[in-house]
KOLKEVO-383744 format. One line per field, with one value per residue: x, y, z of N, C-alpha, C, CB in turn. Coordinates in steps of 0.05 Angstrom, whole numbers, plus 5000, padded with zeros to 4 digits. Atoms other than C-alpha are relative to their C-alpha. Glycine has a CB too. Layout:
nxx	c(X,...)
nyy	c(Y,...)
nzz	c(Z,...)
caxx	c(X,...)
cayy	c(Y,...)
cazz	c(Z,...)
cxx	c(X,...)
cyy	c(Y,...)
czz	c(Z,...)
cbxx	c(X,...)
cbyy	c(Y,...)
cbzz	c(Z,...)
This chain:
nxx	c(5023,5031,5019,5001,5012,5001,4975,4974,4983,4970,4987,5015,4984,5017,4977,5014,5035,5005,5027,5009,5011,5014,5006,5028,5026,5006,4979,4979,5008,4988,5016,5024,4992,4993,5016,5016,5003,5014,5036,4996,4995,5023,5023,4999,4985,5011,5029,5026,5015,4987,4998,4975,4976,4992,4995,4964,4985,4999,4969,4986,5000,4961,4976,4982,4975,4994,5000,4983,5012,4990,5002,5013,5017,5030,5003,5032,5016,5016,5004,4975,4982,5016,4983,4968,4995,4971,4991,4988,4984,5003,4985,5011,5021,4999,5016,4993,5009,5037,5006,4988,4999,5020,5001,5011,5011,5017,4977,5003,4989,4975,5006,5013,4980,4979,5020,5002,4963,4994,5013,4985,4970,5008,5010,4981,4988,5010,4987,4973,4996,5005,5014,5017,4984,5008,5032,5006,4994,5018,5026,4995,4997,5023,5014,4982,5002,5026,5007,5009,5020,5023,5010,5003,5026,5021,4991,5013,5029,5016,5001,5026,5024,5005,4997,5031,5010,4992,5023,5036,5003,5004,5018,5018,4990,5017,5027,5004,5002)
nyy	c(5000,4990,5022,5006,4974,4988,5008,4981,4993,4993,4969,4998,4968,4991,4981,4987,4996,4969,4986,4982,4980,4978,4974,4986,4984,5010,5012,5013,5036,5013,4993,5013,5037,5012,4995,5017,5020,4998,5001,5030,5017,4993,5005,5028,4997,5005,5013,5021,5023,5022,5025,4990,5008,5027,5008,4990,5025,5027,5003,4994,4978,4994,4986,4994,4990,4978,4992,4971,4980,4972,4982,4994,4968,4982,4987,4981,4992,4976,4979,4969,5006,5003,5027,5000,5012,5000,5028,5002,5023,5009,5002,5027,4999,5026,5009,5023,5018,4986,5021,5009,4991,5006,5026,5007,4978,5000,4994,4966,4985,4992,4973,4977,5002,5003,4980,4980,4998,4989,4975,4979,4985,4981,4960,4983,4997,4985,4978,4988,4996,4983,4994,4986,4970,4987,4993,4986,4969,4997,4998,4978,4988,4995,4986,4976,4981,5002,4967,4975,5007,4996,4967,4990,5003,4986,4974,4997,4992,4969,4985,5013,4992,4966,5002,5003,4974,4978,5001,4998,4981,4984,5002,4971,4979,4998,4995,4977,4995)
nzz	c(4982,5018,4980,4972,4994,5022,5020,5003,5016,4993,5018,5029,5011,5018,5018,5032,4998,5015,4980,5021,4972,5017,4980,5016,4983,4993,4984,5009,5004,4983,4979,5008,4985,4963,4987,5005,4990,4963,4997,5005,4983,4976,4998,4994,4985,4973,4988,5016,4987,4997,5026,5007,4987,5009,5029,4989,4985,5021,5014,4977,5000,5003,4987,5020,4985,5016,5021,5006,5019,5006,5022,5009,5008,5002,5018,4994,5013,4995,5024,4992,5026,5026,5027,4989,4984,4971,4985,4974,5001,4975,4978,4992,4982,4978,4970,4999,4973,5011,4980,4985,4987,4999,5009,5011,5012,5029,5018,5010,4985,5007,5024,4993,4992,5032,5018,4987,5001,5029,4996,4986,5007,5031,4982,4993,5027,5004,4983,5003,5013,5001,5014,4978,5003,5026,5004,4979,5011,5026,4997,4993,5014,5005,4988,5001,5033,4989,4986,5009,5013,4985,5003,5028,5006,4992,5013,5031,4995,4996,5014,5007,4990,5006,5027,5010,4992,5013,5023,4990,4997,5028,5014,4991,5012,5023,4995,4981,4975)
caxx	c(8065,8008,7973,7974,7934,7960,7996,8071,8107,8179,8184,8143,8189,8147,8194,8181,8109,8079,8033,7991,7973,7907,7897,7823,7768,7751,7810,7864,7844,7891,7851,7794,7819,7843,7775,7742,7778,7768,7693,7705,7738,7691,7645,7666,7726,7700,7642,7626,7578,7582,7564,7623,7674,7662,7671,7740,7755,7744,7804,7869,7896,7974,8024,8076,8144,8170,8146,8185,8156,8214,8237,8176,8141,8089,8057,8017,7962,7932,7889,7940,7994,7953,7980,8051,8082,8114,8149,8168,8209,8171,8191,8212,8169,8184,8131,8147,8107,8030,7993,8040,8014,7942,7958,7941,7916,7849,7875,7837,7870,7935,7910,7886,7962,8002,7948,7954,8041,8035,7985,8029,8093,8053,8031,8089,8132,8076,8086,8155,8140,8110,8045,8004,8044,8024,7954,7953,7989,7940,7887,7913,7924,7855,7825,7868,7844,7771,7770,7797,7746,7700,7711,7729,7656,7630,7668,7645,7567,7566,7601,7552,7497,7520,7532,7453,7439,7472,7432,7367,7384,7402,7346,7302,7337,7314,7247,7243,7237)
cayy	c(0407,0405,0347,0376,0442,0488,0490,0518,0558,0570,0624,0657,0707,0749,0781,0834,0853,0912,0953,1001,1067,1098,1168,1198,1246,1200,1176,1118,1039,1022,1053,1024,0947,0956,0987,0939,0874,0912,0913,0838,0815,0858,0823,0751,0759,0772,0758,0695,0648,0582,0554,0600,0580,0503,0513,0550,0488,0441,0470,0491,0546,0576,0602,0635,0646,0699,0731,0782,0825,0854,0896,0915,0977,1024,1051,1115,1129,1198,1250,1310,1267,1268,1193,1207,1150,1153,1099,1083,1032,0989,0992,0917,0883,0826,0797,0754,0701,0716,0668,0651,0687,0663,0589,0599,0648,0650,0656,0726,0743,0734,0771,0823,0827,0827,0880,0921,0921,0937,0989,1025,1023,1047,1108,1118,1103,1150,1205,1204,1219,1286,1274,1305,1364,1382,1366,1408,1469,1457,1461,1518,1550,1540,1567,1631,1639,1623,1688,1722,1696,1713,1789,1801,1777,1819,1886,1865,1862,1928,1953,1922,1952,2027,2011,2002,2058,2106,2074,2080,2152,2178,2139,2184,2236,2228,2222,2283,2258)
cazz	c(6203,6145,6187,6247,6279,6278,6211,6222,6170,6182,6120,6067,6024,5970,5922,5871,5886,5844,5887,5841,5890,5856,5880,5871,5897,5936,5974,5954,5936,5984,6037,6008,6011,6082,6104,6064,6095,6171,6157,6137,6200,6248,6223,6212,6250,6319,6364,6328,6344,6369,6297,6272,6324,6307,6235,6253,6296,6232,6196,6216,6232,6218,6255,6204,6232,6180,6126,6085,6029,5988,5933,5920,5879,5889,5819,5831,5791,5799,5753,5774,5735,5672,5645,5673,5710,5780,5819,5893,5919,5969,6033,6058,6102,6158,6201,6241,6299,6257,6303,6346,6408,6395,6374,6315,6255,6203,6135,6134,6205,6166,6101,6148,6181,6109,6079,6134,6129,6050,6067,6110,6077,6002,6042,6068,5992,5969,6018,6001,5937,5949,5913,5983,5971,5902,5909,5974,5937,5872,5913,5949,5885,5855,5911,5909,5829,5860,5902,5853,5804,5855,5865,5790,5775,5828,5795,5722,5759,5788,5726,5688,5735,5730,5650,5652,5689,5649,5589,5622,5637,5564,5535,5589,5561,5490,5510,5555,5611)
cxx	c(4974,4988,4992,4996,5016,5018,5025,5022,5021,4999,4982,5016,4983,5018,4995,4968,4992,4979,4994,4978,4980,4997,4968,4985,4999,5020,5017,4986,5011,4985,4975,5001,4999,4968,4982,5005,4996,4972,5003,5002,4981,4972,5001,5025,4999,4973,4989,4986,5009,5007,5041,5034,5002,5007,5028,5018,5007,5029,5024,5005,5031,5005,5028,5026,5005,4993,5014,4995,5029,5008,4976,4995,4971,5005,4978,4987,4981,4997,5020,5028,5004,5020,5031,4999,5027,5000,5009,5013,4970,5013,5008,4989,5006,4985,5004,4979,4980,4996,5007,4996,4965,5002,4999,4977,4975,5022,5001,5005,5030,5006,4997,5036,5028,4978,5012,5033,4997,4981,5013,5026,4994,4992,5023,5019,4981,5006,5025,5007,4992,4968,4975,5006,4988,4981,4993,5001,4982,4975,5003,5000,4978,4985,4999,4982,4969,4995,5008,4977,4972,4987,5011,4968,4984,5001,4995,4963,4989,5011,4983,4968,4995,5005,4968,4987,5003,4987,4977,5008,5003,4978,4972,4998,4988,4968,4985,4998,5020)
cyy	c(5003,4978,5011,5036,5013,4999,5025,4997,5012,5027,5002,5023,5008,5022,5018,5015,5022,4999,5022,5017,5012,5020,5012,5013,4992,4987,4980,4970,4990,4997,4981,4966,4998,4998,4969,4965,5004,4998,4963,4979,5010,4987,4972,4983,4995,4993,4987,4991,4972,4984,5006,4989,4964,4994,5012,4977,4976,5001,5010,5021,5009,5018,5007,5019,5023,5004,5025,4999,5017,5003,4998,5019,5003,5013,5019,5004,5021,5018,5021,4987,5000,4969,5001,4977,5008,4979,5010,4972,4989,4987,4961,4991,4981,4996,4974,4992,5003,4975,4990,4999,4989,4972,4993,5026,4985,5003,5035,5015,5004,5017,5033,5018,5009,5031,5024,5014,5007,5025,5034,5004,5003,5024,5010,5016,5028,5024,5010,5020,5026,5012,5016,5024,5016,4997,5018,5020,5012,5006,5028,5021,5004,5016,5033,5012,4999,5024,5014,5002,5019,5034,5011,4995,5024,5040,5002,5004,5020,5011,5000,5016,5035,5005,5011,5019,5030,5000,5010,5038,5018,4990,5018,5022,5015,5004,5021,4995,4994)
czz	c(4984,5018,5024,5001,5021,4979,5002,4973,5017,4984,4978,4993,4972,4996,4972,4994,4987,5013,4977,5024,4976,5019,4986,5021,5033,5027,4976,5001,5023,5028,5002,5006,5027,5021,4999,5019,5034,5002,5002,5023,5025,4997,5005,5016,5028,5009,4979,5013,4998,4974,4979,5005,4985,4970,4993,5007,4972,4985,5011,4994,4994,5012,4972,5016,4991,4978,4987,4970,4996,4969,4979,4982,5004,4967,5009,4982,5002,4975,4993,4973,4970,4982,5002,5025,5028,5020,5018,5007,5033,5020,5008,5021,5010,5023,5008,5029,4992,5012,5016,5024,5005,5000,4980,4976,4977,4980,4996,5030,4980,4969,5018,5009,4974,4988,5019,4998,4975,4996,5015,4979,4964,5003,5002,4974,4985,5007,4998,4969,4992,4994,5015,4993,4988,5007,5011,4983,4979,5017,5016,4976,4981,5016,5005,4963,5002,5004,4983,4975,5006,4997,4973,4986,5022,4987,4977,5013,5008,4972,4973,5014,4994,4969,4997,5012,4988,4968,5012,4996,4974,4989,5013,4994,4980,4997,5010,5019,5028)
cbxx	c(5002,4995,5014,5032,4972,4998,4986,5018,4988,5026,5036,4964,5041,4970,5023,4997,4987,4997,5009,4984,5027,4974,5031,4977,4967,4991,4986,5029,5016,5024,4992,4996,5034,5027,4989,5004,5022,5006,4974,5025,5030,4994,4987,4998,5003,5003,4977,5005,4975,4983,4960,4995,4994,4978,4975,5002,4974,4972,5002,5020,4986,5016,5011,4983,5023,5020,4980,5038,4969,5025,5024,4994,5002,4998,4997,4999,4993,5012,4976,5019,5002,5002,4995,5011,5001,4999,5019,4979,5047,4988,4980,5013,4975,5022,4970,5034,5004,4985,4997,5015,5015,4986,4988,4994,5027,4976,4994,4961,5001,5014,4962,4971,4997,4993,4958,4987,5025,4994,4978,5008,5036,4978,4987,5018,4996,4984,5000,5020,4997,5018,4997,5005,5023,5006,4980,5015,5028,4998,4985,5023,5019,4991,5002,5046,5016,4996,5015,5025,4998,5010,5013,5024,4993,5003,5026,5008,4992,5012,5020,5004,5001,5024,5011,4985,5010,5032,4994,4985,5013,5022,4998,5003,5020,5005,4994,4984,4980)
cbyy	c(5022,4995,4972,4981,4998,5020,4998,4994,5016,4976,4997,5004,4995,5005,4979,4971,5005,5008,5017,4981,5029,4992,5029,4977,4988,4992,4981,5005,4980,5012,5028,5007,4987,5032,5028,5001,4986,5032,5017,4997,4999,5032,5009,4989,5018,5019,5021,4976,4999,4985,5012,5022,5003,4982,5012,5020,4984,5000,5014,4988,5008,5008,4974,5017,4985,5002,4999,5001,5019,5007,4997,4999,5008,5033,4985,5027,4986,5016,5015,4998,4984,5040,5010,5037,4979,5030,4979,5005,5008,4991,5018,4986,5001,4998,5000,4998,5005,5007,4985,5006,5025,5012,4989,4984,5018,5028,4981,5011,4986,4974,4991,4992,4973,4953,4995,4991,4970,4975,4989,4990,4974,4990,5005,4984,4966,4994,4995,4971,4984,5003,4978,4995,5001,4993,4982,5000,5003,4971,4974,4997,4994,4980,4989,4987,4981,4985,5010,5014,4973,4991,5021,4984,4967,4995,5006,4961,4989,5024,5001,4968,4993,5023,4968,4975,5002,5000,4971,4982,5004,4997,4972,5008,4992,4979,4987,5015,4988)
cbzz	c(5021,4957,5009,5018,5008,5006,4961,5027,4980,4989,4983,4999,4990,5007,4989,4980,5030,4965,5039,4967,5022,4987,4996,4984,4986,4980,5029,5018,4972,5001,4997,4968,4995,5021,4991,4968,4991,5017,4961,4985,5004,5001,4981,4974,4994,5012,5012,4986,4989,5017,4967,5012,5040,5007,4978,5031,5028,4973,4974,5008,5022,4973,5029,4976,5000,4996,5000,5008,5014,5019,4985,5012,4966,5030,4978,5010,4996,5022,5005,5053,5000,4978,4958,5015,4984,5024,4988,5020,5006,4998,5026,5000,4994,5012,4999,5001,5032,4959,4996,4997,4997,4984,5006,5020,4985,4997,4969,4984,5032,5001,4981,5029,5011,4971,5000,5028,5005,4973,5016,5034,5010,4981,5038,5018,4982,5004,5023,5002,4993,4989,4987,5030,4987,4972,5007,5024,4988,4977,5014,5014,4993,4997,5016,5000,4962,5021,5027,4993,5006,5033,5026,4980,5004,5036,5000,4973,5014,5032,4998,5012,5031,5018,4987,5006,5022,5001,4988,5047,5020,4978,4996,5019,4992,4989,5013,4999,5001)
């Protein structure tokens, strides 16, 4: 059906895929892509304009029966690891009827559709792998050596304060007064 609108795929299989999970400050890339192509389609996505719609109409559009994403990996990449590698298996992935229900898909409705399925199941491969865990507990455990940071600085400052008091008072001493 390449001649003819919309264009129907029977099968797309994607085998082997390396997903690379960064972890940072900041959040995860992954996150970052997805947000990035939802800004994308809210924008050129919906409420187009007429000029929009007719330049949609010019090409076609696909309907994709099945797609299946598998034996994948997730590679994480996080500071906490220091340069240590850890692997997940990615989950496999079958979508099936993308356009089907509309007539008819963008290419970046069906990017948006596929992103969004390898987004979920590298979270999830992620999640399995514990790495929420540890950061949680590390950060639990910094915070714990924080406080006591906190009030061991405040017990060196008064002892520190009555140190200087007990100088002041012998050097009064010496003086006579």
């Amino acid at each position: 059906t390449v001649t003819s609108d919309p264009v129907v795929i029977k099968e797309i299989v994607i085998t082997k895929p390396d997903v690379t999970y960064e972890l940072g400050p900041g959040g995860n890339n992954i996150d970052a892509i997805q947000n990035n192509v939802n800004a994308y389609m809210a924008k050129f996505g919906g409420g187009k304009t007429a000029e929009q719609d007719a330049k949609d109409s010019e090409g076609p559009k696909l309907i994709i029966r099945n797609l299946y994403i598998r034996g994948g990996t997730v590679n994480v990449s996080a500071a906490i690891l220091e340069g240590k590698k850890m692997t997940a298996p990615l989950p496999d992935i079958h979508l099936s009827d993308i356009g089907g229900k509309e007539k008819g898909a963008t290419p970046g409705e069906v990017a948006e559709k596929i992103l969004t399925s390898i987004s979920k199941g590298a979270s999830g491969a992620v999640a399995g792998l514990g790495i929420g865990k540890t950061l949680e507990s590390l950060e639990k455990s910094l915070s714990g050596v924080t406080k006591s940071l906190g009030g061991a600085t405040k017990d060196i400052g008064s002892g520190i304060e009555s140190g200087a008091e007990d100088v002041g008072k012998k050097l009064k001493g010496l003086f006579g007064n």
